[in-house]
C-alpha positions as CSV (number, residue, x, y, z in Angstrom):
1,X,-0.2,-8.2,-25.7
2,X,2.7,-11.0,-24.9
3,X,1.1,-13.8,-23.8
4,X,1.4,-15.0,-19.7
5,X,3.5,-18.1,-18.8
6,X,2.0,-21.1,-18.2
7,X,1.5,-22.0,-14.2
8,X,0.9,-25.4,-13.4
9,X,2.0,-25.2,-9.7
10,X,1.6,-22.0,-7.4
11,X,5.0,-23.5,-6.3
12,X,7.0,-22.8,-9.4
13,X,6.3,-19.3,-9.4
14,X,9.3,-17.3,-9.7
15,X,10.0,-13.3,-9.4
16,X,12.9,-12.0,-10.9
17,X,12.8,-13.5,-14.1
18,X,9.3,-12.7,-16.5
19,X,8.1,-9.0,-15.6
20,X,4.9,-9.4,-17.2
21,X,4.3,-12.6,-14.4
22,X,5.5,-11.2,-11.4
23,X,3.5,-7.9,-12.2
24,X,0.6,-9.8,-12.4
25,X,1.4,-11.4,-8.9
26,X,1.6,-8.3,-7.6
27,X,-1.8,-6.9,-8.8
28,X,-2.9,-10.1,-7.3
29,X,-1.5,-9.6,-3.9
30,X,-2.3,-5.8,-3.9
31,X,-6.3,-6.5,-5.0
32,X,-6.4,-9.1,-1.9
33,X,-4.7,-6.4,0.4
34,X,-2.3,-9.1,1.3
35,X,1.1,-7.1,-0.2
36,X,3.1,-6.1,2.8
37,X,4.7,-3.2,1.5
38,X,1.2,-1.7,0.9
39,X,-0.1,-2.6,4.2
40,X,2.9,-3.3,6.6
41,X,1.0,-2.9,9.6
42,X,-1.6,-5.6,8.7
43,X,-0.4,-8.2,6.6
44,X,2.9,-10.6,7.2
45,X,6.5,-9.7,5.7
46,X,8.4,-12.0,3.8
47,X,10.6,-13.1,6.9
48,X,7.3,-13.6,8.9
49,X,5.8,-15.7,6.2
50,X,8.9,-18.4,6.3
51,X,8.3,-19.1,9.7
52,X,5.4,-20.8,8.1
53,X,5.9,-21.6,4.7
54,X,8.9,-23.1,3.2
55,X,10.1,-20.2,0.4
56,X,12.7,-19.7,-1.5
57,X,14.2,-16.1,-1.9
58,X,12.4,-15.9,-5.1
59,X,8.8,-17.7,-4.6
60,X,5.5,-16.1,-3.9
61,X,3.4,-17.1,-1.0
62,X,-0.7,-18.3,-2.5
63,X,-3.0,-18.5,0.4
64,X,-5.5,-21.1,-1.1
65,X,-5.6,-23.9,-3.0
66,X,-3.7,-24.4,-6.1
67,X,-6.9,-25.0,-8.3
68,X,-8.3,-22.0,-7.4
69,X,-5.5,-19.8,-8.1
70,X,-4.9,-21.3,-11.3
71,X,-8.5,-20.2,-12.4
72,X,-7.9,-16.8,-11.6
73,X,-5.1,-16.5,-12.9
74,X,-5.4,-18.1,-16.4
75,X,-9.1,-16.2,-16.5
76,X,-10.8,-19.7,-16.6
77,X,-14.4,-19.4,-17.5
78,X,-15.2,-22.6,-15.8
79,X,-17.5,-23.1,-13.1
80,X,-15.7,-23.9,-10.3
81,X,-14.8,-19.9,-9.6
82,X,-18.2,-18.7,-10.2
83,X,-19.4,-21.2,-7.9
84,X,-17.2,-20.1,-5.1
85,X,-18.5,-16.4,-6.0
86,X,-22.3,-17.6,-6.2
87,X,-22.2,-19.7,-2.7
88,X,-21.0,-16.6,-1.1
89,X,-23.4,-14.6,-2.7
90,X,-25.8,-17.3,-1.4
91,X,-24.8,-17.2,2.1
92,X,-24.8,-13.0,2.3
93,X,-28.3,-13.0,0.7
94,X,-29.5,-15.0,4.0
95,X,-27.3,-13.1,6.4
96,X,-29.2,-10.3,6.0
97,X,-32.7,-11.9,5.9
98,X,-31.8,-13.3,8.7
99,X,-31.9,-10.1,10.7
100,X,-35.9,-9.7,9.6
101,X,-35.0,-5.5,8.7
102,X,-37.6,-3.3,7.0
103,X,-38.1,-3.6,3.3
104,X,-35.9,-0.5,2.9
105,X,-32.9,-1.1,5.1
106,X,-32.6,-5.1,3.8
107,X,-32.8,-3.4,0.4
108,X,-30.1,-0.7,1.1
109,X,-27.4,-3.2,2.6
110,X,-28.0,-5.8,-0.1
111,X,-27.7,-3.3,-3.0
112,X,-24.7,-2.1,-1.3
113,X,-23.1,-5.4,-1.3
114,X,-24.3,-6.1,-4.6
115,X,-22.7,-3.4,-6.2
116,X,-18.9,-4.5,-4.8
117,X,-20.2,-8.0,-5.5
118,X,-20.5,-7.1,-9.3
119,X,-17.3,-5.4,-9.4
120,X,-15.5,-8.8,-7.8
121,X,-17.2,-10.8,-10.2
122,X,-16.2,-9.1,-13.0
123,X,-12.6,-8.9,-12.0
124,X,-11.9,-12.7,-11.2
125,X,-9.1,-12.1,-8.9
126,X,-10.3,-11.7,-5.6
127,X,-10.3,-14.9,-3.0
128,X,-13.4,-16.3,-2.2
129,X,-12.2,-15.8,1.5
130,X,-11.4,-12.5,1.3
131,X,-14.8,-11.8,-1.1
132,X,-16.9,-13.1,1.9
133,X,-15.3,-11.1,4.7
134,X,-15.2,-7.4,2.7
135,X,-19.1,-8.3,2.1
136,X,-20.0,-9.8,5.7
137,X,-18.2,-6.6,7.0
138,X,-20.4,-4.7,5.4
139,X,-23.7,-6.5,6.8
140,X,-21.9,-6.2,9.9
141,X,-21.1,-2.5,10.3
142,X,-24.8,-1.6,9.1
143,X,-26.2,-4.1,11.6
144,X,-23.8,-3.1,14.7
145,X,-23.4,-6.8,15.8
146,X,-20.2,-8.6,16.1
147,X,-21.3,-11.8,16.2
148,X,-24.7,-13.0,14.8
149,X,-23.9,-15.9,15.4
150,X,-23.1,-16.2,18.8
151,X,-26.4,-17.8,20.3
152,X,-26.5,-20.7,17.4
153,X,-22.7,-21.3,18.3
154,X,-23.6,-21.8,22.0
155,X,-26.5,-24.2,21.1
156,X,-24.4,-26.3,18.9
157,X,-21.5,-26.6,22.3
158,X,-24.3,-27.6,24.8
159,X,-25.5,-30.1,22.1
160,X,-22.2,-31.3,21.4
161,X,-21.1,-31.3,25.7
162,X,-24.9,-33.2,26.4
163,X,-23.4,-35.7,23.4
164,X,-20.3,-36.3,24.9
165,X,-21.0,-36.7,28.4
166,X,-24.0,-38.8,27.6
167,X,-23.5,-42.8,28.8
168,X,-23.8,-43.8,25.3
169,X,-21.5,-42.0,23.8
170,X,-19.1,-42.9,26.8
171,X,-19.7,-46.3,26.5
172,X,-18.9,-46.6,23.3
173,X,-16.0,-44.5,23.6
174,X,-14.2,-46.7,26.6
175,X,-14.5,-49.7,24.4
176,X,-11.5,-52.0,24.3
177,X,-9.9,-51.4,20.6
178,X,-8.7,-54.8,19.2
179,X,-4.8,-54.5,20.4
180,X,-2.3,-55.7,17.3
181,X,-0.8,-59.1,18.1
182,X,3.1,-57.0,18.5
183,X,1.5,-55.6,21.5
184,X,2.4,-57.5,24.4
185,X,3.7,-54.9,27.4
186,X,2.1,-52.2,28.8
187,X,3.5,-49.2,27.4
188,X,2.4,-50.3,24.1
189,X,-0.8,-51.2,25.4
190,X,-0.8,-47.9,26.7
191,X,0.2,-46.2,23.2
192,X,-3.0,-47.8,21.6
193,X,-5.3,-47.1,23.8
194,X,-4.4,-43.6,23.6
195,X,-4.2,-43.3,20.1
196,X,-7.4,-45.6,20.1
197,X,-9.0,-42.6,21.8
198,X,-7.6,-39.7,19.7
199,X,-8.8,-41.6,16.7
200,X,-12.6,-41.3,17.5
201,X,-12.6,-38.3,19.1
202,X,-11.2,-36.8,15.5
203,X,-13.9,-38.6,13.5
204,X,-16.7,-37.4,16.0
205,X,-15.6,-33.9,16.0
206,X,-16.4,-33.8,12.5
207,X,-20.0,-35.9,12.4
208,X,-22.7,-32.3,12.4
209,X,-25.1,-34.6,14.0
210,X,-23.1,-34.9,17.2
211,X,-24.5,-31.1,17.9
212,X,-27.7,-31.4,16.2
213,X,-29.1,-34.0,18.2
214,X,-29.0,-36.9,15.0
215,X,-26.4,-39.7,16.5
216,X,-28.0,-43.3,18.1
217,X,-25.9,-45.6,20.0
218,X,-26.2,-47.7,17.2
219,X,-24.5,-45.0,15.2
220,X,-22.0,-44.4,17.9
221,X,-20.7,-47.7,17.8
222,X,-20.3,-48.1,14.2
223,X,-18.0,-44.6,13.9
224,X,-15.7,-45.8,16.6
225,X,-15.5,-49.0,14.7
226,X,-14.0,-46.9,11.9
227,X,-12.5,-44.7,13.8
228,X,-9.9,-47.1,14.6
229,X,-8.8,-47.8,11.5
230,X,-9.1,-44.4,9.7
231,X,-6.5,-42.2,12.0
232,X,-2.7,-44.4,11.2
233,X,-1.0,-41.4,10.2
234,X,-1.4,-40.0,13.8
235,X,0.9,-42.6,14.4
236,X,3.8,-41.7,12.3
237,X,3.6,-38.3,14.5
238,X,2.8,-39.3,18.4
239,X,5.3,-42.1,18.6
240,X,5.2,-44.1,22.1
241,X,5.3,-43.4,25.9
242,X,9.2,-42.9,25.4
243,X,9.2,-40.9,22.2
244,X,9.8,-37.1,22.7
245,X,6.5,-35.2,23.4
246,X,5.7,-32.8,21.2
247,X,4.6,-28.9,20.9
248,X,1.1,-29.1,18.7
249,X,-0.7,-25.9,17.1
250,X,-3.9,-26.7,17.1
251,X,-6.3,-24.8,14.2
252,X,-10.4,-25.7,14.8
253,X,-12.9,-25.1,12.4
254,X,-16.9,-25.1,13.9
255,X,-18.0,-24.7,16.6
256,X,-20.2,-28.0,18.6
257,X,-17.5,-30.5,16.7
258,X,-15.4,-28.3,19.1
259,X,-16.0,-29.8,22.0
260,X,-14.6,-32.7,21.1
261,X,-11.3,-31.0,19.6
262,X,-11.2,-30.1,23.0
263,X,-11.8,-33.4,24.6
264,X,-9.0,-34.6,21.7
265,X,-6.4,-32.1,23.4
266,X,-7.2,-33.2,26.9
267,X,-6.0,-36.4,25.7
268,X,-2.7,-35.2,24.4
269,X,-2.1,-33.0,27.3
270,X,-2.9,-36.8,29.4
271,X,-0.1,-37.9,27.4
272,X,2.2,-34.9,27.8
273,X,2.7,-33.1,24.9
274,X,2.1,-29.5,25.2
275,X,-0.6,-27.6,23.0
276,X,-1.1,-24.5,21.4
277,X,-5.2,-23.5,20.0
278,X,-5.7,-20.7,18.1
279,X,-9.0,-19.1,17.7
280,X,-10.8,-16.4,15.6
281,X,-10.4,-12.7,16.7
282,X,-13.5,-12.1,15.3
283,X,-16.7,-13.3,13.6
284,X,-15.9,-16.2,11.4
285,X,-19.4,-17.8,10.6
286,X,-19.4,-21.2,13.1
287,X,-15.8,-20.3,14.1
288,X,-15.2,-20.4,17.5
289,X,-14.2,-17.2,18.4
290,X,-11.4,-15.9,21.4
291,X,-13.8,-14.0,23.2
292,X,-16.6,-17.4,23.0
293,X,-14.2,-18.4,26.1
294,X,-16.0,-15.9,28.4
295,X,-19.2,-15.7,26.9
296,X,-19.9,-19.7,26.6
297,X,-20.2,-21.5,29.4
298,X,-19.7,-25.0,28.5
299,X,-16.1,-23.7,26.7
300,X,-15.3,-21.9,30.0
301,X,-16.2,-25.3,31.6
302,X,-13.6,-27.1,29.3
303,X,-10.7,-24.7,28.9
304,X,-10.4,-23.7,33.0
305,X,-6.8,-24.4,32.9
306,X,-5.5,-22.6,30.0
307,X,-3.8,-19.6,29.8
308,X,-5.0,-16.9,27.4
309,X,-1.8,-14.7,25.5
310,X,-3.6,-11.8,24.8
311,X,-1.0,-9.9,22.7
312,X,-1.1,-10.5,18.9
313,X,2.5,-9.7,19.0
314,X,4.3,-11.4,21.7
315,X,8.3,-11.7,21.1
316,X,9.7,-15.2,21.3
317,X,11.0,-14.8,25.0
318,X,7.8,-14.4,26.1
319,X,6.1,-17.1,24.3
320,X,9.0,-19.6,25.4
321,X,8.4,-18.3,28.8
322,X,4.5,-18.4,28.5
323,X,4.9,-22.4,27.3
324,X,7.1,-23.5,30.0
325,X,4.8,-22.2,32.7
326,X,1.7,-23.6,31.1
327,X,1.1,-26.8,28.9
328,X,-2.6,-25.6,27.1
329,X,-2.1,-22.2,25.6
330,X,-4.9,-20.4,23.7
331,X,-4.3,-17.8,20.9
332,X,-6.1,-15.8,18.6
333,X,-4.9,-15.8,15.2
334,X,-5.7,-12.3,14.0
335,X,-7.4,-12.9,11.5
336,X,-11.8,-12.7,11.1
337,X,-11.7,-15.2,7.8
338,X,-10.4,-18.3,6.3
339,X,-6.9,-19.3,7.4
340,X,-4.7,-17.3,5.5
341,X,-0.8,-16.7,6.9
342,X,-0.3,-13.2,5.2
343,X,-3.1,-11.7,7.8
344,X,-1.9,-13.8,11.1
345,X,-0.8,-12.5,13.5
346,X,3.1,-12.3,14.9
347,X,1.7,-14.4,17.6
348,X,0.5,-17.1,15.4
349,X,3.7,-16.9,13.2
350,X,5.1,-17.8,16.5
351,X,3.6,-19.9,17.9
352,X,3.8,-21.9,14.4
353,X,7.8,-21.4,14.6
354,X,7.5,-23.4,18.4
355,X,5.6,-26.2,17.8
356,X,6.8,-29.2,15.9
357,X,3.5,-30.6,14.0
358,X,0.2,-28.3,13.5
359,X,-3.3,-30.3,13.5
360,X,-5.9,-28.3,11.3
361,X,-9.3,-29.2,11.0
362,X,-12.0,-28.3,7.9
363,X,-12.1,-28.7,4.7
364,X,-11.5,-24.9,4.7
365,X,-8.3,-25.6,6.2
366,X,-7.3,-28.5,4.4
367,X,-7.4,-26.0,1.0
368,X,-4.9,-24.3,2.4
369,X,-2.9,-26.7,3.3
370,X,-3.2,-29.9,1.3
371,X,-4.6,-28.2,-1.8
372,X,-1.6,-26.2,-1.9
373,X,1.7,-27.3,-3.5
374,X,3.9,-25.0,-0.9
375,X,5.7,-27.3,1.3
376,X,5.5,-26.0,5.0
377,X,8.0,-25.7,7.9
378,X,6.2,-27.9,10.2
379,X,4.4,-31.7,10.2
380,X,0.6,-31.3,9.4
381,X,-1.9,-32.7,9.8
382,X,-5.7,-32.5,8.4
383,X,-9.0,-33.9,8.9
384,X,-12.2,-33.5,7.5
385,X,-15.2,-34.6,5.7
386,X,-16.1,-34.2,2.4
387,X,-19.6,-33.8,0.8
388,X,-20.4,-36.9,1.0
389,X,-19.9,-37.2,4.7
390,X,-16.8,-39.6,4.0
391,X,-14.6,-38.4,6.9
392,X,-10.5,-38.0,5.9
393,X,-7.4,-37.6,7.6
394,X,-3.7,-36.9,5.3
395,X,-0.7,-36.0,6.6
396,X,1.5,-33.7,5.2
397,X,5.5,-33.8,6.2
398,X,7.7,-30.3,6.8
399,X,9.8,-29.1,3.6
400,X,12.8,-31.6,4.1
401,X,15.4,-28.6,3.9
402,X,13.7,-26.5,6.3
403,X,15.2,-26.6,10.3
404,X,13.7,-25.9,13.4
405,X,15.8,-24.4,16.3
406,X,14.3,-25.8,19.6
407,X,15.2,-23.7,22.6
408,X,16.7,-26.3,23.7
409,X,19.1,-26.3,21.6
410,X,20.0,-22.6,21.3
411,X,20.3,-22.8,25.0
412,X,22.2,-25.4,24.6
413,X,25.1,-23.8,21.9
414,X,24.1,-20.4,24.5
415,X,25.5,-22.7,27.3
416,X,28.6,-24.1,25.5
417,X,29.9,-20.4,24.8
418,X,29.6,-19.2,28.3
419,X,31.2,-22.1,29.3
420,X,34.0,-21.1,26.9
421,X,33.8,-17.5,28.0
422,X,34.2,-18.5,31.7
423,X,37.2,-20.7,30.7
424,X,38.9,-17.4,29.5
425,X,37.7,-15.3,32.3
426,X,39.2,-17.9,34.9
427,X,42.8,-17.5,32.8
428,X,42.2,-13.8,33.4
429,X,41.4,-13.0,29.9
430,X,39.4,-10.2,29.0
431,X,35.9,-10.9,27.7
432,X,35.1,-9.1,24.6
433,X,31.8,-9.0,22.5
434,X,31.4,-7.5,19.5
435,X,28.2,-5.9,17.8
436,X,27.8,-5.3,14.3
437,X,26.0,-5.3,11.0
438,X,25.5,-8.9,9.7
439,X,22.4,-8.6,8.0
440,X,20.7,-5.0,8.3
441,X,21.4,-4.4,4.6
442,X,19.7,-6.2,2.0
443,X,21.6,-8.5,0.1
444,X,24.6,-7.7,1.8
445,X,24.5,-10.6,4.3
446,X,27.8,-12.5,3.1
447,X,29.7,-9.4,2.7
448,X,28.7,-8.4,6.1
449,X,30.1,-11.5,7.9
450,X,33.3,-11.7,5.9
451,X,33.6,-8.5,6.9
452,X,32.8,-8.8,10.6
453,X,35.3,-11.8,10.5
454,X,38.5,-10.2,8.7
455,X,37.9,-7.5,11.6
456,X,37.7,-9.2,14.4
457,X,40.7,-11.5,13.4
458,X,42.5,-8.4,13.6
459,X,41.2,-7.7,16.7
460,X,42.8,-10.8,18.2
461,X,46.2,-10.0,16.7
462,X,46.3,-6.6,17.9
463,X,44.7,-7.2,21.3
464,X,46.5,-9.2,24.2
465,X,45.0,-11.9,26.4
466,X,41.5,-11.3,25.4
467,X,38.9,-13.0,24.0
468,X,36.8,-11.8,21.1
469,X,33.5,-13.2,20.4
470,X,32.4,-12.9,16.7
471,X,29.0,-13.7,16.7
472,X,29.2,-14.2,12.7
473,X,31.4,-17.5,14.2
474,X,28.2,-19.1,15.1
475,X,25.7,-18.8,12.7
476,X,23.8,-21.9,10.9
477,X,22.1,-22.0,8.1
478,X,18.5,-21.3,8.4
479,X,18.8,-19.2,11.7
480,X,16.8,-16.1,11.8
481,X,16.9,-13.3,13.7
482,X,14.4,-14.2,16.4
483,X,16.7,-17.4,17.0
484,X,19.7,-15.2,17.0
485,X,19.0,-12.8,19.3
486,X,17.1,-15.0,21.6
487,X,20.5,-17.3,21.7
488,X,22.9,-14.3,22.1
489,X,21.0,-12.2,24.7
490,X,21.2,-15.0,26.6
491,X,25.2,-14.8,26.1
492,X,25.4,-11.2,26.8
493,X,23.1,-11.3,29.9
494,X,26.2,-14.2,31.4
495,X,27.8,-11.1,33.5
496,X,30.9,-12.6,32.1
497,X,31.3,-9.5,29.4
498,X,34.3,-7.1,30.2
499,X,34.2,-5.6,27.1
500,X,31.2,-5.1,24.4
501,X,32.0,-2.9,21.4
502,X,29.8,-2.1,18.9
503,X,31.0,-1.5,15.0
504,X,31.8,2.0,13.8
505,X,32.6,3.6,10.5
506,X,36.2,3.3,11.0
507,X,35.9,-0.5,12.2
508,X,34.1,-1.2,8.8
509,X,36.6,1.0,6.5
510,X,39.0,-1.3,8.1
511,X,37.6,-4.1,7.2
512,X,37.6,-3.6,4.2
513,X,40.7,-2.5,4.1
514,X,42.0,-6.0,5.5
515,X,40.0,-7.6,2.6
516,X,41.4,-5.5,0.3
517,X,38.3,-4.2,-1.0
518,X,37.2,-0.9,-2.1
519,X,34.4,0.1,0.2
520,X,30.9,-0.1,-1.9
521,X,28.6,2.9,-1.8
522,X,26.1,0.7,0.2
523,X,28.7,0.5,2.9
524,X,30.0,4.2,3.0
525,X,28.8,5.6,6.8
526,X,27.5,3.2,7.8
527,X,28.0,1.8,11.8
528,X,26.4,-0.7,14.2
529,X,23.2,2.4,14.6
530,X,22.3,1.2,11.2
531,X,21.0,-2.1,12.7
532,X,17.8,-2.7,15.2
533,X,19.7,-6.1,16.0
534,X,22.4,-4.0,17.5
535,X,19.8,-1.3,18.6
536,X,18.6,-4.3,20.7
537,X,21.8,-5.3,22.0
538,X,23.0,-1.7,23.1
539,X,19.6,-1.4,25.5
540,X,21.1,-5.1,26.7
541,X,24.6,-3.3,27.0
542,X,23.3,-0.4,29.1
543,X,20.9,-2.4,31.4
544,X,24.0,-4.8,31.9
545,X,26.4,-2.1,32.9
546,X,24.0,-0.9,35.3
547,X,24.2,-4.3,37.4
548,X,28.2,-4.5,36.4
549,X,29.5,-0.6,36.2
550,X,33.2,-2.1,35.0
551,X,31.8,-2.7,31.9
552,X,33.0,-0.8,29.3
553,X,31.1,0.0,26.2
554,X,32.8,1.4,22.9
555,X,31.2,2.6,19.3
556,X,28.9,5.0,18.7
557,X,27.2,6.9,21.9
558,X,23.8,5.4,22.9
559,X,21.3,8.2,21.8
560,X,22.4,7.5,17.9
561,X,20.8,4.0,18.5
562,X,17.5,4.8,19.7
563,X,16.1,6.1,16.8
564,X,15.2,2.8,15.3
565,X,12.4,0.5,16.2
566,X,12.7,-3.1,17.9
567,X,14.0,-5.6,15.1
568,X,11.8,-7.0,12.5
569,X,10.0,-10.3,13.1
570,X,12.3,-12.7,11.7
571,X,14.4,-10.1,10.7
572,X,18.4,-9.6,11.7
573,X,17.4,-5.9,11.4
574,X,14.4,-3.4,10.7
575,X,15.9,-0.7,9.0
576,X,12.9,1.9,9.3
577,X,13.7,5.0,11.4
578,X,10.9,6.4,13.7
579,X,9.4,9.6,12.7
């Protein structure tokens, strides 16, 4: 048998280039269920993972730390695996003890599990994350209960609310920090107090004895001591009163420190910056969970003001529309386990994609992030403490080449083109826009837009007094097609549009006739129906003619469009076909 490459970075991983590697990656991904072509409806596609993670064409996506991967990879018989495997092991052992079952029903669901328990151990390659929930979801569905929980989880809010509130704790908490001798006018007096305040709420949201009842004054005074001093990379990311605010995801981890995550976002929302707090869908252990906003009081208490999204799929309109409405928004992440990006949900990948730094809590979190060697498309931040009860906070800055697209500023090069487009109207031009294929075949991209721009420069020598928009013109590197077609329906919704054609067969056999190019087999019958962008853009065509019946729209008839799904998340297209 050839022997594997050596990994030392889950970040060097390459497809396309060792076979024996990237089939290994794939029985990886496929025993993890977390290979979107076997599961499409459940775990993330490529283009939905890069909202998140910073990939390459050719790199692989790990959702853990590098260390661990590495073990399971190379087939390490070290301990640190087999610990993993033995704590969960642990933890299911007491799950179902805890439930106090007859001898024969705790023996059925623990020989149960212990059978796909042997069968993981044996194998090596399943994630301790994704171990724990196949087994839990077994206790589960023999028990009947979503959340056991849920009654230790409220006990550890009230706790943690009793703490808070407390005049103590408060005390301690209004405490005048010792100002830095720079600071000499207000709004920097301002700054630090604030980030005074955000610095010991962070370190108290981690201590377990704030909702176990453990902490003295005395104790409380020493932790905001430290507090102030342990938090300086919040400031390389919450600059001043005048600095832009910013969009935050926010990413918990138990519930009780909770409360004070809570109290932690108050303050930012004080300040002005905007936040976005994803929960659990389900049963996550201490996890708070999206439906703990009904069923506990002292959360309900706390979060009156925010505004649930209930969809797991919202589109990016609606999230933009959501977060200028509202400045707390709560989310579930999809997901009933340890953070991991190929099971979020489109609503998460979203919200990630808005925001401009994401604040994750946990050691459980910090794996995933810090311990990975993936650069990410957002700021992060992570706190946490470690066995030792040492409490940490790292920062770790977006991939350098990555962009983000505010809607600010697609509204803003949205803006520029109407104005443009007006210009022309008011010369009594003709306003032409056309629809086509840029990127609804796979690895056709480039082709597609030299294509769409030989075309439509023959459009505006053949055609008099109008003007032709080539939305191929305006594309920038590291667009997707979520920032696309939220930029250009706002274009075609002007009422400025005389004209909107969609590509045809003979448009693209032109085309490449003009580039003087045989036409590839890839190519050969294919039109603007090929493409859910355009699919997308046709409904916009129809619902725009009815409110401006001049409008004339040429290419294929409407009916050969609506066989396609709405466009892929991320995606310029979605090519599947509806059966």
């Amino acid at each position: 048998m050839r022997q594997m490459p050596v990994i030392n970075r889950v970040c060097d991983i390459r497809t396309g280039k060792l076979p024996e590697l990237e089939a290994w990656i794939y029985y990886f991904l496929a025993e993890n269920n977390i290979e979107h072509l076997l599961n499409p409806s459940s775990v993330a596609s490529a283009e939905q993972l890069r909202f998140m993670v910073a990939l390459k064409d050719d790199q692989v996506y790990i959702p853990c730390e590098d260390t661990l991967f590495l073990d399971m990879y190379t087939q390490d018989k070290n301990k640190a695996l087999l610990r993993e495997y033995i704590k969960v092991w642990r933890f299911l052992v007491r799950l179902v003890a805890a439930y106090n079952m007859n001898r024969a029903d705790t023996r059925r669901i623990t020989s149960l599990c212990r059978y796909r328990f042997k069968k993981y151990l044996t194998a090596r390659i399943l994630l301790p994350s994704r171990m724990i929930k196949r087994l839990v979801g077994i206790v589960l569905t023999q028990r009947g209960d979503l959340d056991p929980f849920r009654g230790k989880k409220h006990l550890a809010n009230a706790h943690a609310a009793e703490m808070f509130y407390s005049a103590s704790f408060q005390r301690a908490l209004q405490q005048r920090p010792d100002f830095d001798e720079n600071c000499r006018d207000i709004a920097a007096l301002r700054w630090e107090l604030d980030m005074a305040e955000m610095s010991r709420l962070l370190v108290f949201s981690t201590l377990t004895e704030v909702w176990q009842g453990g902490v003295s004054s005395f104790d409380v005074g020493e932790q905001m001591k430290r507090a102030d001093a342990q938090c300086h990379c919040l400031r390389s990311v919450f600059g001043p009163e005048g600095d832009e605010r910013k969009k935050i995801l926010f990413i918990p981890d138990v519930t009780g420190g909770f409360v004070f995550d809570l109290m932690f976002i108050k303050a930012l929302l004080r300040q002005g910056h905007q936040v976005i707090l994803s929960l659990k869908d389900a049963f996550y252990f201490d996890s708070p969970v999206i439906w703990d906003l009904e069923e506990d009081k002292v959360l309900k208490n706390i979060l009156d003001n925010a505004h649930l999204v209930t969809s797991d799929s919202i589109t990016k309109n609606e999230l933009l529309r959501v977060l200028r409405e509202h400045r707390l928004v709560v989310i579930s992440d999809g997901t009933a386990e340890q953070l991991n990006l190929y099971r979020t949900s489109v609503s998460f990948a979203r919200a990630w994609k808005e925001c401009d730094v994401v604040i994750a809590k946990g050691k459980r979190n910090t794996n995933v992030f810090i311990g990975s060697s993936h650069d990410f498309t957002r700021d992060i931040i992570c706190y946490w403490r470690d066995s030792e009860g040492v409490f940490h906070i790292q920062a770790k800055p977006r991939a350098a080449w990555t962009h983000k697209f505010a809607e600010k500023y697609l509204l803003s090069k949205a803006k520029e083109l109407v104005r443009e487009m007006r210009d022309a109207h008011n010369t009594g031009k003709t306003i032409m826009f056309y629809s086509a294929i840029i990127g609804s075949l796979p690895r056709q991209t480039k082709t597609a837009i030299a294509l769409v721009t030989a075309f439509v420069r023959h459009l505006r020598e053949k055609l008099d007094n109008t003007y032709v928009i080539n939305p191929a013109e305006h594309f920038e590197e590291g667009m997707d097609g979520d920032d696309l077609m939220y930029m250009w329906e706002y274009v075609q919704r002007s009422g400025l549009l005389d004209v909107w054609r969609f590509q045809t067969v003979d448009d693209i056999e032109m085309g490449f006739s003009l580039l003087e190019r045989k036409i590839p087999s890839v190519w050969s019958g294919k039109d603007s129906t090929f493409s859910t962008g355009c699919t997308k853009e046709m409904r916009i065509a129809l619902d725009e003619q009815q409110k401006k019946p001049e409008l004339q729209i040429i290419g294929p008839a409407p009916e050969k469009f609506f066989r396609r799904r709405d466009y892929g998340v991320g995606k310029y297209y979605d090519a599947t076909l509806k059966v």
